[in-house]
N, C-alpha and C positions, 0 to 999 in steps of 0.2 A: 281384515275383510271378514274373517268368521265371527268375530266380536260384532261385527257389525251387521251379522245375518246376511252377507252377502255371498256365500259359498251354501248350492244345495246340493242333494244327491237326490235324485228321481221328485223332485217340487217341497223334500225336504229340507229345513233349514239345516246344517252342522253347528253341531253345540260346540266342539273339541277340537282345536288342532289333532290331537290325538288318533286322527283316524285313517284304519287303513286301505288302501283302497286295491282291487286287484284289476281294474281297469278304467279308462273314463269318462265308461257310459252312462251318461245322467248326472255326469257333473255338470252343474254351470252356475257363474258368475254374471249375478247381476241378471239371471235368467236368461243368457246366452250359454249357449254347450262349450263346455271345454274342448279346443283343439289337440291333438296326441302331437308330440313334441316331435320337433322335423326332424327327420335324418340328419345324422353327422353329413358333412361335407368336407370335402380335403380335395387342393389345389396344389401344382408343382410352380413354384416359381421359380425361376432365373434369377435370383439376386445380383446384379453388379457390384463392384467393386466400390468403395466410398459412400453407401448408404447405410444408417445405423437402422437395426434392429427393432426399433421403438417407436411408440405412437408420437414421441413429440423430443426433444431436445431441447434446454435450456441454453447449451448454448447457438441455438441455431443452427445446428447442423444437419444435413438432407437425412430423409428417414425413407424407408422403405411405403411409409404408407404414404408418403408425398408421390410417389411414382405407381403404384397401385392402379389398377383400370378402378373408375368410377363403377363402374356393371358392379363391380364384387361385393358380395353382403358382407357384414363385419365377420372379419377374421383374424385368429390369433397365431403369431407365430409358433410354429414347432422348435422347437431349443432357438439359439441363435445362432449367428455368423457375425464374426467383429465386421468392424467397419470394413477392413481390408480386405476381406474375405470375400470372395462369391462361388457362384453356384448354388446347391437346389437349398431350398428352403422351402418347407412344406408349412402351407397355410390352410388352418381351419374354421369352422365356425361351433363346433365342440370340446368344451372344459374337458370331458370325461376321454375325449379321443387325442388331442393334448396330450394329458397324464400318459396314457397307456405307451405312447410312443417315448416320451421321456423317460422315463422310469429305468433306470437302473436294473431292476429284478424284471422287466420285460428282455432286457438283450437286445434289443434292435440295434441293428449293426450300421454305424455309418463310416461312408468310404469317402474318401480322399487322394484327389493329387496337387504332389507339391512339388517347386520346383525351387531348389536351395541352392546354394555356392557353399563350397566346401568340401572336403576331403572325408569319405566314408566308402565303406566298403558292403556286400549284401551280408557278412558274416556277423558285421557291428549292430544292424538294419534287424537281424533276426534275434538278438537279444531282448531285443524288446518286446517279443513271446511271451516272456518270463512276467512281464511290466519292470515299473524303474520307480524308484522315491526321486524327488527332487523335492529341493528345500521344505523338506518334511512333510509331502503332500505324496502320496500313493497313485500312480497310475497303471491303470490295470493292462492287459494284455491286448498288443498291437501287432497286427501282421505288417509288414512290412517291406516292402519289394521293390530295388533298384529296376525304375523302366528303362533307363537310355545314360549316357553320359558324356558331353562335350567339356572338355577341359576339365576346370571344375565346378562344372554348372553342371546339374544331373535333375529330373525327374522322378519322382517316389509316389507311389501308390500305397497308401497305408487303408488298412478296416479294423476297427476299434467299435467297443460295444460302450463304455463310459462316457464319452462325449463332455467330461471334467471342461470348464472356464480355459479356452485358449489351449488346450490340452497336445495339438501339433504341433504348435510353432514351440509350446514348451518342451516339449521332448525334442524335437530337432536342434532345437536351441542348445541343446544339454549334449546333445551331439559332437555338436563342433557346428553346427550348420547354419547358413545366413538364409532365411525362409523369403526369395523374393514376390512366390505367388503362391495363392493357393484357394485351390477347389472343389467345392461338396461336391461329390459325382453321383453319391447314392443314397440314402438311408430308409434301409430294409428292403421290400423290393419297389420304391418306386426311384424311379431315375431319372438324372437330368437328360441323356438320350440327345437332342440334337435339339433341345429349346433353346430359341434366340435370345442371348439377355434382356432382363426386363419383363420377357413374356411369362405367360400363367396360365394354364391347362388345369383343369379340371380330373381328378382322376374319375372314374367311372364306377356309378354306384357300387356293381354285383362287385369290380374288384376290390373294392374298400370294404366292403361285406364279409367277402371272403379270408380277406388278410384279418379280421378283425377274430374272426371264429377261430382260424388257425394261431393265433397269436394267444387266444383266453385257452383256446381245447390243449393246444402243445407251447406252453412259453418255452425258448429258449433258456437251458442253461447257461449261467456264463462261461464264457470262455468255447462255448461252441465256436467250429467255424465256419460249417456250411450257410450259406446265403437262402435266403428265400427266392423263390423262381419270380421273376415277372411273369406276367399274366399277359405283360401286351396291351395296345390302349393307352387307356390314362394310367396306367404305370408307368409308360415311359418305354422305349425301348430299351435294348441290352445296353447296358451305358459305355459309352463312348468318349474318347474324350473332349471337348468343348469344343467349335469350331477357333480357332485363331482369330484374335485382334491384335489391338495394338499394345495390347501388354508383351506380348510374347508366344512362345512358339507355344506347339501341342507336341505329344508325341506321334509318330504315326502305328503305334500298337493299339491294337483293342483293352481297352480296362479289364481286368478280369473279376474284377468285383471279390468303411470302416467308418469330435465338434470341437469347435473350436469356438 
């Protein structure tokens, strides 16, 4: 478009890509003014159980954007959740707000509860503070905490800052333990709180704003493990755990607030 004299700045043509601009007044294209780029936006959704991740499937399989409300402007998913998986899944309409949240060296912490068969105890559960190798892959440091336990069917609440490919069910798995559910309850401070599967909330400007500052001005170190506060709103309230269907029970404790 500059090759082609279609980029001016104040009714001047630009010669250069090269150029740098400190804001963009009296840009315009084609002799229309340049728009300033829209705010990031980020949504909580409810992901259910047996939706992939992905814009589309070869082989046919339900995806998350097959069930999405039409209203939504295009957005990208924050990490994933396997198919099995549900709970919050945070969707944006920002590449740059994406990264920030992904990112390893950011520390955003996402939490989890699982509910497995098998024989474990909270002393086994807290070694994993330390992290664990399995078959030559590093995972980092998991808190880890027995909520309830019938027979040997138990509840765990885990918060983890890595979010590594499947990274619960492989550590449980390494356990001793058969992972029959499992759910995003948090990641950083927005929460799933008491959204209905399927649904999607909006977070609210000033709180996205705000987590965004506190996140550039103070990153977490790893292996921190205080939480960030909610804000309330579109963050979700204090997380809770899911209401019950027909997967299976809840606990009846409060979360206390760690991907797969």
């Amino acid at each position: 478009m500059i090759a082609e004299g279609r980029v001016a700045i104040g009714g001047k043509a630009v010669e250069t890509p090269a150029t740098l601009l400190t804001s963009l007044h009296g840009v315009t294209v084609d002799d229309k003014p340049v728009r300033p780029a829209a705010p990031a936006r980020l949504f909580r959704y409810h992901k259910p159980a047996g939706l992939l991740t992905t814009e589309r499937d070869p082989k046919g399989r339900p995806t998350i954007y097959a069930r999405l409300p039409k209203s939504l402007p295009r957005v990208m998913p924050v990490g994933r959740l396997d198919m099995n998986t549900e709970g919050l899944l945070l969707l944006t309409t920002d590449g740059e707000l994406k990264r920030e949240l992904e990112l390893p060296a950011t520390g955003v912490e996402r939490s989890y509860r699982a509910r497995a068969f098998g024989d474990i105890t909270q002393e086994r559960l807290e070694t994993l503070i330390e992290g664990v190798e399995i078959d030559g892959i590093r995972y980092g440091a998991i808190d880890a905490n027995l909520e309830r336990r019938t027979g040997r069917n138990q509840w765990i609440e885990l918060r983890l800052r890595e979010g590594k490919n499947r990274e619960v069910r492989r550590v449980l798995e390494h356990l001793g333990l058969k992972v029959s559910r499992l759910i995003r309850t948090a990641y950083g401070p927005f929460v799933l709180g008491d959204l209905p599967a399927g649904a999607v909330e909006e977070v609210r400007q000033h709180d996205l704003v705000a987590f965004r500052k506190g996140l550039r001005s103070n990153p977490p170190r790893h292996g921190e493990g205080d939480q960030p506060k909610a804000g309330g709103g579109g963050l979700g309230a204090r997380a809770k755990p899911p209401a019950p269907h027909a997967k299976g029970p809840r606990s009846p404790s409060p979360f206390r607030g760690g991907s797969e």
